[in-house]
C-alpha positions as CSV (number, residue, x, y, z in Angstrom):
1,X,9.9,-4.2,2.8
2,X,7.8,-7.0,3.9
3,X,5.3,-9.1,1.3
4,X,2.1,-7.9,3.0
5,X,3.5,-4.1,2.4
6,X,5.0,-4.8,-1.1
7,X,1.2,-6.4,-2.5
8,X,-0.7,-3.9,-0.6
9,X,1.2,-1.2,-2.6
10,X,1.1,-3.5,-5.9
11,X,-3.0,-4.0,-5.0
12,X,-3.1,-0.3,-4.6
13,X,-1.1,0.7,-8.0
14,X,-3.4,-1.8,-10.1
15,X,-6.7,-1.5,-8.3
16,X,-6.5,2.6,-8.4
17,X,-5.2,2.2,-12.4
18,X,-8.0,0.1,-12.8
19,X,-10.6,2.3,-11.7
20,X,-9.8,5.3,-13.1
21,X,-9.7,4.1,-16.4
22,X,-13.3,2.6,-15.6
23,X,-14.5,5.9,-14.0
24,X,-13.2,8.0,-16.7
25,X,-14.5,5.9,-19.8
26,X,-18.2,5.5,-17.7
27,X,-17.7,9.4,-17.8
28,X,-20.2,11.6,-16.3
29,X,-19.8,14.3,-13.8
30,X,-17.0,14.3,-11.4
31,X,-18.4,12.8,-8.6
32,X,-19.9,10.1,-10.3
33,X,-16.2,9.1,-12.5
34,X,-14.4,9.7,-8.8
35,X,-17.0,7.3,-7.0
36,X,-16.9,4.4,-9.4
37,X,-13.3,5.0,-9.7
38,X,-13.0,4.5,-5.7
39,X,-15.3,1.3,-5.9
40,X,-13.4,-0.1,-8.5
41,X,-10.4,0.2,-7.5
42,X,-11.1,-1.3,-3.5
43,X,-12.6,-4.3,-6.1
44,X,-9.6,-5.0,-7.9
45,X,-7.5,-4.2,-5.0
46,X,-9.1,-6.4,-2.7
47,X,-9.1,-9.2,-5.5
48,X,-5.0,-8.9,-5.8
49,X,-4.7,-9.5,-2.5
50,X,-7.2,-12.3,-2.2
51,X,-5.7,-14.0,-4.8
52,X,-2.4,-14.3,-3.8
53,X,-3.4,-15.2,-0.5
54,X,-5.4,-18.2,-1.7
55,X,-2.8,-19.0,-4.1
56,X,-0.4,-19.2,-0.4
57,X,1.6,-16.4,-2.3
58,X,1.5,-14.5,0.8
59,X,0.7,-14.9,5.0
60,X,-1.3,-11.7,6.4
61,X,-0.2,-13.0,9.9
62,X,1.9,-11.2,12.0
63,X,3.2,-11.8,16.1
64,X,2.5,-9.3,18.7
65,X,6.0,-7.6,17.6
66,X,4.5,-6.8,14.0
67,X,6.8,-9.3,12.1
């Protein structure tokens, strides 16, 4: 599996852990704990990945065969 694939799975594991422990200890009803688990959880996805790509951890660049 390629980096790109591998850290958009890791972003995904973390961001969506993330956010449903924040959307379940916010509480409420269960469109309000599934929303802000949704938003939190593109957050901390989206800052995984932006992280490692500043840190040069990983290229999101890829030739016209997909490599």
């Amino acid at each position: 599996m390629r980096e790109a694939q591998t850290l958009a799975i890791i972003a995904g594991g973390v961001g969506g852990s993330v956010g449903a422990f924040v959307g379940v200890s916010i509480g409420g009803d269960a469109l309000s704990v599934t929303l802000t688990t949704f938003v939190v959880a593109l957050v901390v996805g989206a800052a995984v990945i932006a992280s490692a790509v500043i840190a040069g951890d990983v290229a999101f660049l890829a030739d016209a065969e997909g490599e």
